[in-house]
N, C-alpha and C positions, 0 to 999 in steps of 0.2 A: 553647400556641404561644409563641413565642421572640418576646421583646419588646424595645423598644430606646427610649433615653433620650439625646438629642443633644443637646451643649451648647459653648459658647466661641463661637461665633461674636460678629459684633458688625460697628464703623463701622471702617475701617482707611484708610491712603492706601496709592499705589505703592508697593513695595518692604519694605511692613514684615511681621511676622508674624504668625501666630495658631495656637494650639493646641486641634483642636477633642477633644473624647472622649466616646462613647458606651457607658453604660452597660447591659449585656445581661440579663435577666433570668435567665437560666440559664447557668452554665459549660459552653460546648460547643464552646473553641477546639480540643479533640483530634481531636474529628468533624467539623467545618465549617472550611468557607474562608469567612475573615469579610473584608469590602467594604465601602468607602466608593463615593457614588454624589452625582450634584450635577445639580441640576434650575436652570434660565436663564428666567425666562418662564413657565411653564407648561408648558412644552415636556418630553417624558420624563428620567426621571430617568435620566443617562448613570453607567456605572461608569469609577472613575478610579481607585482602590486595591482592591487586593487583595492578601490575605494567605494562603495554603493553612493547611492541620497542620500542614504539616512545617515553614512560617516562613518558606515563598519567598514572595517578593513582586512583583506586576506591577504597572505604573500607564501609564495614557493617555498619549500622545505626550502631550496639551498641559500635564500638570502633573508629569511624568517630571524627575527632579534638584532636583525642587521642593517636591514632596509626598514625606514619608515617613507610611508605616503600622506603627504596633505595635500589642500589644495587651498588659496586663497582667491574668494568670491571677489575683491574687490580690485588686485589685478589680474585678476582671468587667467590665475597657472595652478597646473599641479606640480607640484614639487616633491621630488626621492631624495630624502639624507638617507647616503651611504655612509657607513659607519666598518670598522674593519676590514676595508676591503683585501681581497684575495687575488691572486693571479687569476682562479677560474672566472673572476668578473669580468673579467676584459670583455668588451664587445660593446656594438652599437647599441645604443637606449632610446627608445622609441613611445611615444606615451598615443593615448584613442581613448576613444568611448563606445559605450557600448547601452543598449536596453534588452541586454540578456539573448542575443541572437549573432554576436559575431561584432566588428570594431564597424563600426557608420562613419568613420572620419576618415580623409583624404591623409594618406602617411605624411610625415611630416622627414627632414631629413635625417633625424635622429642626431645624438649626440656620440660620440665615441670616447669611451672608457679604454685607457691603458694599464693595468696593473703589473709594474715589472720593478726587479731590484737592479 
């Protein structure tokens, strides 16, 4: 099963940045649309990026112009630049994959985002 390794987060205030990246256990950005996903609370983990094969990209009204997703084929991560971040960003970052049916990858421990002044 397809594993996942999260990291960057950290303490930040309004407005500044962060670069998170997760490392994938196996190369399988040709067959998977790889996703970022962000849990508040306890409360389920919501998807906010997304990436296909082909390297289109979707993301959440609420971090749309704000978050970008890549991913680099040759060290095996995908990676969120967060750009403006907000108080409401705070929460765990969680990245998967998927082939249109729901995440196939074993959770990974996620990275935790703090936005505070």
């Amino acid at each position: 099963q397809v594993q996942f390794a999260e990291s960057g987060g950290g303490l930040v205030q309004p407005g500044e940045s962060l670069s998170l990246s997760c490392t994938v256990s196996q190369n399988i950005f040709d067959t998977h649309t790889v996703n970022w996903y962000r849990r508040n609370g306890g409360h389920k983990r919501d998807l906010i990026a997304v990436m296909n094969s082909a390297g289109r990209t979707n993301y959440a009204d609420s971090v749309k112009g704000r978050f970008t997703i890549s991913r680099d084929y040759h060290r095996r991560t995908i990676n969120l630049a967060i750009n403006c971040l907000k108080p409401e960003d705070t929460g765990d970052y969680y990245c998967n994959v998927d082939q249109g049916e729901g995440p196939v990858g074993s959770w990974g421990q996620g990275t935790h985002v703090a936005v505070s002044s």
